[in-house]
ZAPA-294962 format. One line per 5 residues: their letters; for each residue x, y, z of N, C-alpha, C. Coordinates in steps of 0.02 Angstrom, whole numbers. Layout:
a	X/Y/Z/X/Y/Z/X/Y/Z | ...
***
This chain:
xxxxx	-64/1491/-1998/-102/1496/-1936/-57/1516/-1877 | 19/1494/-1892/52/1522/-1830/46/1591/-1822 | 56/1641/-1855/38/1697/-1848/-23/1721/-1826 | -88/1707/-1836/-139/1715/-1789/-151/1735/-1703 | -185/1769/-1693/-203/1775/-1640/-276/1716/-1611
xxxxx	-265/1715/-1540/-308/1676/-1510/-372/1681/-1547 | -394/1743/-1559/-472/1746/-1572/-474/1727/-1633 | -432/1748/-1685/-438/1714/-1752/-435/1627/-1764 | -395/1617/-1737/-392/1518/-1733/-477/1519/-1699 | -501/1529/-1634/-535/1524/-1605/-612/1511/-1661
xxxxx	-616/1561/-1697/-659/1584/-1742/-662/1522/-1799 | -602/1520/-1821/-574/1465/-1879/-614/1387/-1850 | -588/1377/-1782/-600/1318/-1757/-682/1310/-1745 | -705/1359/-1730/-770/1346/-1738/-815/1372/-1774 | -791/1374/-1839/-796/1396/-1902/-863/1432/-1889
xxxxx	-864/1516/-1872/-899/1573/-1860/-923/1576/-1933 | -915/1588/-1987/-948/1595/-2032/-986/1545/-2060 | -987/1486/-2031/-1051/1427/-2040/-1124/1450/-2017 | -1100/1511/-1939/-1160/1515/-1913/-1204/1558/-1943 | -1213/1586/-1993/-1244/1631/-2028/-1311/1582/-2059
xxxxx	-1314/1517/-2028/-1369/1470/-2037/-1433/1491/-1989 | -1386/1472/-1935/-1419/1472/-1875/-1436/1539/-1869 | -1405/1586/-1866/-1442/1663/-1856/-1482/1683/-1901 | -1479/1654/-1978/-1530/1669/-2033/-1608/1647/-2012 | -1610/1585/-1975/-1654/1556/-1956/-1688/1583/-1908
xxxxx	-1653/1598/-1862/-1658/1633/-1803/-1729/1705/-1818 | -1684/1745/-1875/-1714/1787/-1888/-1778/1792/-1929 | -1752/1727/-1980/-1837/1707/-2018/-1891/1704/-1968 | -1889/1666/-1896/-1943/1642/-1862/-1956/1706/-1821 | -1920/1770/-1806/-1948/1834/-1798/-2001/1865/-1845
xxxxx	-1960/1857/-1890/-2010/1897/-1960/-2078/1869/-1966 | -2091/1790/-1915/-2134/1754/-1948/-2202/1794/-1858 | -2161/1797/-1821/-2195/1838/-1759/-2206/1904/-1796 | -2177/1932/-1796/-2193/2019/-1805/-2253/2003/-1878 | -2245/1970/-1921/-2310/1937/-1949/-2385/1947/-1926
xxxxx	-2385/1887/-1879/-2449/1874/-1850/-2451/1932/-1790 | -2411/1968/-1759/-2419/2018/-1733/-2415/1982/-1661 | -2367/1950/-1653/-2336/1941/-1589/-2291/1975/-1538 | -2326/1981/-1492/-2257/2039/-1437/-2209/1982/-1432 | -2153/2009/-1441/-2084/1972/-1433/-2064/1980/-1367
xxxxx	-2046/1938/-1327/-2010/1934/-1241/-1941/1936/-1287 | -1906/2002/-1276/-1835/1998/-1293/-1779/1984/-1246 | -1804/1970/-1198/-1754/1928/-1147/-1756/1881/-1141 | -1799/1832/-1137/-1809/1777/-1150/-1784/1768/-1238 | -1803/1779/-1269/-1780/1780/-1341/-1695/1782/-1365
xxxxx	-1676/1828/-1306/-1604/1848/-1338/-1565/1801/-1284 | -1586/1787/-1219/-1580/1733/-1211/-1553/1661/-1226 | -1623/1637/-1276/-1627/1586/-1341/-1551/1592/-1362 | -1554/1677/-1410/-1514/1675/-1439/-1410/1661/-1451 | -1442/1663/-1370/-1356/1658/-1343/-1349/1586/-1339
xxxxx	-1383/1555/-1307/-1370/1473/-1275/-1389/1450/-1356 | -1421/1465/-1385/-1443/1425/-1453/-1346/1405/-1503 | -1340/1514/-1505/-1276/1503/-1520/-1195/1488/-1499 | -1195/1492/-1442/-1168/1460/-1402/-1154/1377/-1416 | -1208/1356/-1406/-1214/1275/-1434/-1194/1261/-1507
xxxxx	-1213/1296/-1546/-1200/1295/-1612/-1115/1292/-1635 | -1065/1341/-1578/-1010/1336/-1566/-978/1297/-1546 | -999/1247/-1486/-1001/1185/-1456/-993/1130/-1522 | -1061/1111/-1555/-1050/1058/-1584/-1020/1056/-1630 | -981/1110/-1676/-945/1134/-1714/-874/1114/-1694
xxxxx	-854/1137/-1629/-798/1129/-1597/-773/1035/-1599 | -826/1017/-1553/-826/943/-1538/-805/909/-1630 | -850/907/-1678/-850/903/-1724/-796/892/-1757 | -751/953/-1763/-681/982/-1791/-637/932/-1756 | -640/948/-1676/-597/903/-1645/-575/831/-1655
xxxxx	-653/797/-1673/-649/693/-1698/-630/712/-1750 | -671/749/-1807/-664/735/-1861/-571/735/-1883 | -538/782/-1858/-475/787/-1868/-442/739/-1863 | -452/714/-1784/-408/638/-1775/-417/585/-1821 | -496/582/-1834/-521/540/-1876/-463/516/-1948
xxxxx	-473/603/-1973/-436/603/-2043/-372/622/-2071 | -334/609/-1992/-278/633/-1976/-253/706/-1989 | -291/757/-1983/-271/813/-2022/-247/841/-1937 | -236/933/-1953/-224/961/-1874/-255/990/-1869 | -255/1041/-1809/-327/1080/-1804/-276/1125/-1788
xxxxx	-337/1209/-1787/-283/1253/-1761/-250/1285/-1692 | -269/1242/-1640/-253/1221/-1586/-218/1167/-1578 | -190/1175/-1526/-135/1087/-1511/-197/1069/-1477 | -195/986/-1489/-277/946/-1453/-274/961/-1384 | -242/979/-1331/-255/983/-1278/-309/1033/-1258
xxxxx	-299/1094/-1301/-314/1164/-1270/-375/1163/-1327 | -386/1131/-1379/-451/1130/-1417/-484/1086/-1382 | -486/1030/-1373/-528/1015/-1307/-528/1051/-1252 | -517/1072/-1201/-525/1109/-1155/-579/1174/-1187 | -564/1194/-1257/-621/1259/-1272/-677/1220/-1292
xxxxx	-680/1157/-1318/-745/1146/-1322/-767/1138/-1256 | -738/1107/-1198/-765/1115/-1119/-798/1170/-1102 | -771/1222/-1110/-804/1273/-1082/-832/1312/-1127 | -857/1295/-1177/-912/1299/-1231/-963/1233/-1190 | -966/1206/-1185/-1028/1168/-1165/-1045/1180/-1116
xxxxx	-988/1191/-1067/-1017/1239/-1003/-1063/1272/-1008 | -1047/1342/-1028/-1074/1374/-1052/-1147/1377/-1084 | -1126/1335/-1127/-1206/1309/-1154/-1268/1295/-1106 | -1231/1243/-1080/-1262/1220/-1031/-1292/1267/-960 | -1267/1310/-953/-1286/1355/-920/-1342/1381/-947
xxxxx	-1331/1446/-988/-1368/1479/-1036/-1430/1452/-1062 | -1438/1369/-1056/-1483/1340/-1065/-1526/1324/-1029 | -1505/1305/-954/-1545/1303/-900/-1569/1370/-874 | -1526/1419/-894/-1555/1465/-900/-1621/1496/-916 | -1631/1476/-979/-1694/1486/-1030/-1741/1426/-1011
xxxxx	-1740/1397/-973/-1780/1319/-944/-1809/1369/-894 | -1775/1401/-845/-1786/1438/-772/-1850/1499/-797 | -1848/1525/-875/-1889/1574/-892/-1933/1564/-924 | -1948/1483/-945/-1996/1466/-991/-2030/1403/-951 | -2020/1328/-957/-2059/1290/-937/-2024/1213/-957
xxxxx	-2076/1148/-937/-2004/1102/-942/-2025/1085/-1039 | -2086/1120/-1053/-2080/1097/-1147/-2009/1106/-1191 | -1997/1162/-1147/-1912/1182/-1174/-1875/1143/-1136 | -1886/1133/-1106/-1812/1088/-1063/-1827/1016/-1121 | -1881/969/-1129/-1875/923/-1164/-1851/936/-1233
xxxxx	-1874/988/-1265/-1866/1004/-1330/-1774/1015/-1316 | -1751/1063/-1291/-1682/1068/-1287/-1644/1026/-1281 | -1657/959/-1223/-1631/910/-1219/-1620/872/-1248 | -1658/850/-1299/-1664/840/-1357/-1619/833/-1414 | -1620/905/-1418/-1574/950/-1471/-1492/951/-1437
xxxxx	-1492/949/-1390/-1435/936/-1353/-1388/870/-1365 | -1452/840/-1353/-1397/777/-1358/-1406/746/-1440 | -1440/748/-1475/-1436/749/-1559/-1357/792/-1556 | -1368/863/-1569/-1292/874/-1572/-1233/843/-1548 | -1237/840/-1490/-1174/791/-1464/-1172/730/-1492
xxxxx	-1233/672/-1507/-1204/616/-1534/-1209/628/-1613 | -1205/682/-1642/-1212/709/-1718/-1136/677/-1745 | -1076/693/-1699/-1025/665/-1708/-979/621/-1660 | -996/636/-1581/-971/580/-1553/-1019/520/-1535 | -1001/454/-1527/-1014/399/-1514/-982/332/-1539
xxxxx	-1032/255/-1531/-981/234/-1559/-1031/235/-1642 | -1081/273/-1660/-1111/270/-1707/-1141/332/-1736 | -1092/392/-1726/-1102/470/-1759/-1161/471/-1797 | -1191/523/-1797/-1266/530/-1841/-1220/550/-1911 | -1170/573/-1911/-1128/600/-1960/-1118/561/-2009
xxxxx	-1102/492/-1980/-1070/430/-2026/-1142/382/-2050 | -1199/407/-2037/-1249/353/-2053/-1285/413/-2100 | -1341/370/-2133/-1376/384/-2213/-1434/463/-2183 | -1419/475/-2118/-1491/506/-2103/-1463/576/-2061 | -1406/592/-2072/-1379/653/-2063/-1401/705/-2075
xxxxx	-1423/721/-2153/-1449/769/-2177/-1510/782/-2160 | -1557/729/-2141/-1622/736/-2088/-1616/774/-2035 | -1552/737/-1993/-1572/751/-1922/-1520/836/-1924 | -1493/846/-1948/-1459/930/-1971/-1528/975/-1984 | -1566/942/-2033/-1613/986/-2072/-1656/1007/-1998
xxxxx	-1696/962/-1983/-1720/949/-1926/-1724/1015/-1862 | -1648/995/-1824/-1610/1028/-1786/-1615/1082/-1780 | -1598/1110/-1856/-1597/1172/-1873/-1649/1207/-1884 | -1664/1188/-1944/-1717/1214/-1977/-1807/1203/-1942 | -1816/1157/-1899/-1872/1137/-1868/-1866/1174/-1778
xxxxx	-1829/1160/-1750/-1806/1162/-1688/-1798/1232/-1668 | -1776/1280/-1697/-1762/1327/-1685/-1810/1377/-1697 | -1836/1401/-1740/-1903/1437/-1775/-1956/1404/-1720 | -1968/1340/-1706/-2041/1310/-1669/-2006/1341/-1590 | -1945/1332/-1564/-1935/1355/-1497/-1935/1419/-1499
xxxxx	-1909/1465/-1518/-1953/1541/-1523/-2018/1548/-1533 | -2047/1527/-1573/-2134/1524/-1558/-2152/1518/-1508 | -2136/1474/-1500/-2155/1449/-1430/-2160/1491/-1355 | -2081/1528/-1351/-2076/1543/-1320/-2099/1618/-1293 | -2126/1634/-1371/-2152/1702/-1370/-2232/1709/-1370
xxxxx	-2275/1637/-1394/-2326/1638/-1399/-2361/1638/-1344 | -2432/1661/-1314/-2464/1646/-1256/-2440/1550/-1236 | -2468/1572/-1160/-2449/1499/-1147/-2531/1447/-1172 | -2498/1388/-1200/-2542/1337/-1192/-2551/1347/-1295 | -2540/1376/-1315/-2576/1399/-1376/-2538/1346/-1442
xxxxx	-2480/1332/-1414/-2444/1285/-1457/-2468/1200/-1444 | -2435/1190/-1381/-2398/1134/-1343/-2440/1136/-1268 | -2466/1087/-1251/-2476/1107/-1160/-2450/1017/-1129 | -2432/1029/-1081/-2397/982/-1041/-2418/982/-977 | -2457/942/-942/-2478/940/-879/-2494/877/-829
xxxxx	-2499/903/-772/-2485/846/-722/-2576/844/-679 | -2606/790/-699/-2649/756/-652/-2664/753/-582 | -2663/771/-526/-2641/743/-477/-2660/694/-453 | -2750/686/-456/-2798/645/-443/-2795/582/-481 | -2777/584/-543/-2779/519/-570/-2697/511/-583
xxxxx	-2647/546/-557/-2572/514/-555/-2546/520/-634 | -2556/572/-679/-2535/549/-763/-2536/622/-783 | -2481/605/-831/-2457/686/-871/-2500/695/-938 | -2526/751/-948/-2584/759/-1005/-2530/792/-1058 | -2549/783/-1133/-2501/807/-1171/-2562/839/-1219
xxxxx	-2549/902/-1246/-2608/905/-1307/-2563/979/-1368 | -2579/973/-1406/-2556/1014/-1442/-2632/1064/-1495 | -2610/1091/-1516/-2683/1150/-1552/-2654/1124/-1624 | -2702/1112/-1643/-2664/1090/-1736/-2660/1136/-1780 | -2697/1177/-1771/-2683/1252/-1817/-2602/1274/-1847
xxxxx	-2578/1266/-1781/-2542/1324/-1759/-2481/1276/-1780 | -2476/1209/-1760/-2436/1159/-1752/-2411/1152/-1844 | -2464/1132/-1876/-2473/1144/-1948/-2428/1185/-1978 | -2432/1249/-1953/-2418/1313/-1977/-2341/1331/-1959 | -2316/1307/-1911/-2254/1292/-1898/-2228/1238/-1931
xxxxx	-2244/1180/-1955/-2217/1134/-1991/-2191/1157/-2055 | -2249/1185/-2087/-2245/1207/-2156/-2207/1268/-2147 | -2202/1308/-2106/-2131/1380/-2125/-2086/1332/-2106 | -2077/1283/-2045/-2010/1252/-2064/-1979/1208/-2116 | -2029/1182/-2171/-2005/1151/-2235/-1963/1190/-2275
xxxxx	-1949/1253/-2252/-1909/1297/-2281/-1831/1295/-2263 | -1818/1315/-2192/-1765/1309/-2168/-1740/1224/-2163 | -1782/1182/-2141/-1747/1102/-2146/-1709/1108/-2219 | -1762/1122/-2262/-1755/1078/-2349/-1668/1123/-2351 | -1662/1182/-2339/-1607/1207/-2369/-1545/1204/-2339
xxxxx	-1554/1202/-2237/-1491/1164/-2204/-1479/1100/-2216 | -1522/1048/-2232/-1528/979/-2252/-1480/986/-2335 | -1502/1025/-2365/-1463/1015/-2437/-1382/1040/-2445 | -1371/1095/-2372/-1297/1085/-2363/-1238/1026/-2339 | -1299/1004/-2296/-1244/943/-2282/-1238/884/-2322
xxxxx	-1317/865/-2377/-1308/821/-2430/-1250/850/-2493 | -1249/909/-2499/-1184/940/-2544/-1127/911/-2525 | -1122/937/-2442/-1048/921/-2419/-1046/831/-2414 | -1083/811/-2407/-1084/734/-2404/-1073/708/-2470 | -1107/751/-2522/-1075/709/-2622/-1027/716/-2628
xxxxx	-1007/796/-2610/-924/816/-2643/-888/775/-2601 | -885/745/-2525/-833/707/-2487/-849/641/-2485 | -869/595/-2528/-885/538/-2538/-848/484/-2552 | -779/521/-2594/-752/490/-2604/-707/463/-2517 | -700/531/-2509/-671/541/-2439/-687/502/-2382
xxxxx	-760/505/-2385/-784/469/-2318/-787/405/-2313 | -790/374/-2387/-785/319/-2406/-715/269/-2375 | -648/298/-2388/-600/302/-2360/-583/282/-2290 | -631/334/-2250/-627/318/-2158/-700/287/-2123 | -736/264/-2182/-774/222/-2149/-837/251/-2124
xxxxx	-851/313/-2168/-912/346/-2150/-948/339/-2228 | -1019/310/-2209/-1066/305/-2255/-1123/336/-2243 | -1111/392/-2274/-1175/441/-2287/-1229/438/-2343 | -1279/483/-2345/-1326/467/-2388/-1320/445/-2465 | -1265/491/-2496/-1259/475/-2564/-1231/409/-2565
xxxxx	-1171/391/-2525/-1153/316/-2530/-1219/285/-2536 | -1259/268/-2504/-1320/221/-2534/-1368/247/-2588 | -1388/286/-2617/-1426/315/-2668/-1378/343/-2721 | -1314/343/-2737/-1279/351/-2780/-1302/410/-2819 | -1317/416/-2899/-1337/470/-2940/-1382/494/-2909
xxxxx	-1443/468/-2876/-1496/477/-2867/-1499/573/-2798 | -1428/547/-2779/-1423/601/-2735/-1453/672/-2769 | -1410/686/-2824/-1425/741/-2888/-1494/762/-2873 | -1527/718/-2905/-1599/742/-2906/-1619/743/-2863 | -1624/703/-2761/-1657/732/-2724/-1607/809/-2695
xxxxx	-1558/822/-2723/-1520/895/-2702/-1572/948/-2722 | -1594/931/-2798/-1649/983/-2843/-1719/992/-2790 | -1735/926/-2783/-1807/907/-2775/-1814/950/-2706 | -1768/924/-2655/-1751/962/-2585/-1764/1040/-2605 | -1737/1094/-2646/-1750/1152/-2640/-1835/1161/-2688
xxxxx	-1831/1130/-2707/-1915/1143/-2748/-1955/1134/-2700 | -1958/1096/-2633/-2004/1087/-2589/-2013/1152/-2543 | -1958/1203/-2542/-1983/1267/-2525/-2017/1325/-2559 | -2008/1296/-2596/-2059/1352/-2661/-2147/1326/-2649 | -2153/1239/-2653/-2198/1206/-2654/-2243/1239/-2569
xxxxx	-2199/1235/-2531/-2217/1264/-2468/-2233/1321/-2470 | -2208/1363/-2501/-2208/1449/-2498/-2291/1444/-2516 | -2312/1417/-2588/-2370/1420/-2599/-2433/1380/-2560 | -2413/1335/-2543/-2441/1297/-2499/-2494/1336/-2422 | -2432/1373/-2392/-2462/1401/-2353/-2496/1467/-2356
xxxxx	-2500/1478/-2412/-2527/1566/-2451/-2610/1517/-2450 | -2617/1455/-2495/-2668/1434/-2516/-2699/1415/-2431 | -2663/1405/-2384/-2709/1390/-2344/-2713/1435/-2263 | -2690/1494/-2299/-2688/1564/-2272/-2647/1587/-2203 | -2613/1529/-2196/-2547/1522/-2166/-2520/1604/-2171
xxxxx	-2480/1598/-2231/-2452/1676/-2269/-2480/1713/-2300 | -2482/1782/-2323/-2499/1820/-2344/-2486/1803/-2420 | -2529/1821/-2464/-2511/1808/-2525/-2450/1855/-2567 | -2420/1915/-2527/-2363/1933/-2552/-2295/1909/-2515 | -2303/1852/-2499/-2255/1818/-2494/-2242/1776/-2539
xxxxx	-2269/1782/-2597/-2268/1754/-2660/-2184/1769/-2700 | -2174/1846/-2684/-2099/1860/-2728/-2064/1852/-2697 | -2059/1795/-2647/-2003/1737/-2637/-1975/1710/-2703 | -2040/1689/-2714/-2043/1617/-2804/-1991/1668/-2834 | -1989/1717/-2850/-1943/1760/-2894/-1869/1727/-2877
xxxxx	-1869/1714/-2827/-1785/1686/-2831/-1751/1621/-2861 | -1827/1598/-2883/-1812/1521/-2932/-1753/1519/-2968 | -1769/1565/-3021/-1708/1552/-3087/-1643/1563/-3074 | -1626/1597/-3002/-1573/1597/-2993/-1556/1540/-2951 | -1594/1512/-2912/-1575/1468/-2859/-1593/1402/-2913
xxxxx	-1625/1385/-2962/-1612/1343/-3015/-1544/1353/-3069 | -1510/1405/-3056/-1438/1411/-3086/-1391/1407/-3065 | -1381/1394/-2988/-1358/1353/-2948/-1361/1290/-2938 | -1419/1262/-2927/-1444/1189/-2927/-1395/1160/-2998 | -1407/1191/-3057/-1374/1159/-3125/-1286/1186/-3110
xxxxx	-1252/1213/-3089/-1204/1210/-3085/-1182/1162/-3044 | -1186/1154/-2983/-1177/1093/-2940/-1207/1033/-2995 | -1245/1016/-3012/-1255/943/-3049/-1235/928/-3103 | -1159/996/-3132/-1131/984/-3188/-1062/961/-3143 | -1041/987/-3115/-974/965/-3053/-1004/974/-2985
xxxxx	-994/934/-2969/-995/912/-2884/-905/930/-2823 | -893/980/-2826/-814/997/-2797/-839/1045/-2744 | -787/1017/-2703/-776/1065/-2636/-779/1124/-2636 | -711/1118/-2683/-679/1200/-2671/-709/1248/-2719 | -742/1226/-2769/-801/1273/-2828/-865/1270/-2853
xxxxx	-927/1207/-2809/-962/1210/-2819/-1009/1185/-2740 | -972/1159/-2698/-1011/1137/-2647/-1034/1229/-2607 | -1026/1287/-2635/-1035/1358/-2606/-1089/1359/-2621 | -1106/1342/-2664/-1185/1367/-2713/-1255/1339/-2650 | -1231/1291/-2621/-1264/1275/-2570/-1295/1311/-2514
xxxxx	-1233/1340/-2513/-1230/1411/-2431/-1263/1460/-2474 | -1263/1472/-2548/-1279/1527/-2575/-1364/1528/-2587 | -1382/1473/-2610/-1455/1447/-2605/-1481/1453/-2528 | -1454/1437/-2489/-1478/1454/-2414/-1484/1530/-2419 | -1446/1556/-2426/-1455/1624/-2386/-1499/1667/-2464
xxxxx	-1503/1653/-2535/-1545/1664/-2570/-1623/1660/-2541 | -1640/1588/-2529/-1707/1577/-2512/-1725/1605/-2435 | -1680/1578/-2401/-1700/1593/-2346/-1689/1676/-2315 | -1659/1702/-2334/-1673/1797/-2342/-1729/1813/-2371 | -1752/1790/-2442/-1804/1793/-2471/-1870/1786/-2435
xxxxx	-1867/1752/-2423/-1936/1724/-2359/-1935/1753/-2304 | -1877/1781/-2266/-1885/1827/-2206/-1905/1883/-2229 | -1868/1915/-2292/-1894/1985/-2302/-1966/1989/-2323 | -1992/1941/-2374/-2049/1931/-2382/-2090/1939/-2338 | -2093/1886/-2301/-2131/1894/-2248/-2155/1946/-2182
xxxxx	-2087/1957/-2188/-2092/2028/-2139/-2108/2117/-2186 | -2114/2074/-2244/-2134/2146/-2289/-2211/2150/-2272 | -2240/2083/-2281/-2297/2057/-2275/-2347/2082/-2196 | -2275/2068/-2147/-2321/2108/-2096/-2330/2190/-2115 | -2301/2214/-2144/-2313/2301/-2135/-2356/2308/-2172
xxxxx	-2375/2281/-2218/-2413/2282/-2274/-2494/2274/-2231 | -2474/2207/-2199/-2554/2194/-2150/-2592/2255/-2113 | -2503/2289/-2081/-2527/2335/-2029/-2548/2409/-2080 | -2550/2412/-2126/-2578/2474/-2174/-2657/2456/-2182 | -2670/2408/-2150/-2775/2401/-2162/-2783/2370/-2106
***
């Protein structure tokens, strides 16, 4: 690493090739607009897309930084000046975010805030979401829920999702949501949770022994073998979804040759549950992500052109 340049450590430290989550996602919940035939606000959108990733760099940073001290390892910064870049990564964030508050409404400011501070106490506090049994939830969540529903949102007419309003006469904030629509966002996000959720239960089996060590007890520590099979069960619930929302006309029914990516993303699943290792099987994870979840963007967005031919 001494040889490196700034931008390469920079990159390393906030491990740039993790984010191929977040932008996969990003792009699924486009495919899922140009779908239903939504005009996209691409400033507001690209927007999103900066403060979203931006942040994504942030809690990555922060992350790297405890976790290191934690496990005595080094980082590729001396700690002074890696803290100081996560500073002005949150800056930043933080900007970029109020930003997108100033162009949308306060549903995003709560929803962001939210998501804001989940990330930050994801790893600092005196009780990290990292080190407790429900990590892989609140990751899946984050990601996979949070991000896809705040682009909707932000692209859909107003009121059509979410409405939030103030009384004056009787002094009280009205809350109401459309269930259709609400539904229909749940179920495309059973896709992206189930498969960011099954990366961090990977990385949580293969480091178990590890975490065990510094005092972090994650999910498999309490469910032991049992982890295995909800790793399987976790990616079968996007297939289960895929069809799910075809049957209740959510999706188009050629979003069906998604399912085609089973036998391979089941030949993964069986390699990981023959060895559980870092360095040669915890990949198959990232590889199942971007299997299914490409699958379902292209699908889907095949699905809009297909609509627009009748």
């Amino acid at each position: 690493m001494k040889g490196d340049t700034f931008l390469q450590k920079f990159l390393s430290y906030t491990e740039i090739k993790t984010k191929i989550t977040s932008v996969i996602t990003f792009l699924f919940a486009l495919s899922y607009l140009f779908y239903i035939k939504q005009e996209i606000n691409w400033i507001v959108t690209l927007v999103f897309f900066v403060s979203m990733l931006l942040f994504d760099l942030t809690t990555t940073a922060l992350n790297n930084y405890i976790d290191t001290k934690t496990n005595h390892q080094t980082l590729v910064f001396k700690r002074g000046r890696a803290l100081a870049i996560f500073f002005v990564l949150l800056v930043l964030s933080i900007v970029t975010g109020i930003y997108l508050v100033i162009l949308t409404d306060i549903i995003v400011l709560i929803i962001g805030a939210v998501c804001f501070a989940t990330g930050i106490l994801y790893t600092f506090g005196p009780m990290p979401i990292s080190r407790l049994p429900f990590g892989e939830l609140i990751s899946g969540i984050f990601y996979g829920l949070c991000i896809p529903f705040l682009i909707l949102y932000i692209n859909m007419p107003a009121d059509s999702i979410l409405s939030l309003g103030y009384d004056k006469v009787l002094n009280s904030l009205h809350f109401s949501f459309n269930i259709e629509p609400v539904i229909a966002i749940i179920l495309l996000s059973v896709i992206p949770i189930s498969v960011t959720a099954n990366i961090m239960l990977a990385n949580n089996i293969c480091d178990l022994e590890k975490d065990i060590a510094v005092k972090r007890y994650t999910l498999p520590y309490f469910i032991g073998k049992k982890s295995l099979a909800l790793f399987s069960i976790i990616y079968y619930a996007t297939y289960v979804s895929n069809i799910l929302m075809v049957i209740l006309g959510v999706l188009n029914p050629i979003t069906l040759i998604a399912l085609l990516t089973f036998p391979l993303v089941q030949k993964n699943i069986n390699a990981f549950r023959k060895v559980q290792d870092k360095g040669t099987t915890f990949g198959v994870s990232i590889i199942n992500f971007i299997i299914i979840m490409c699958a379902n963007t292209i699908a889907i967005f095949l699905s809009g052109i297909v609509q627009g031919w009748f």
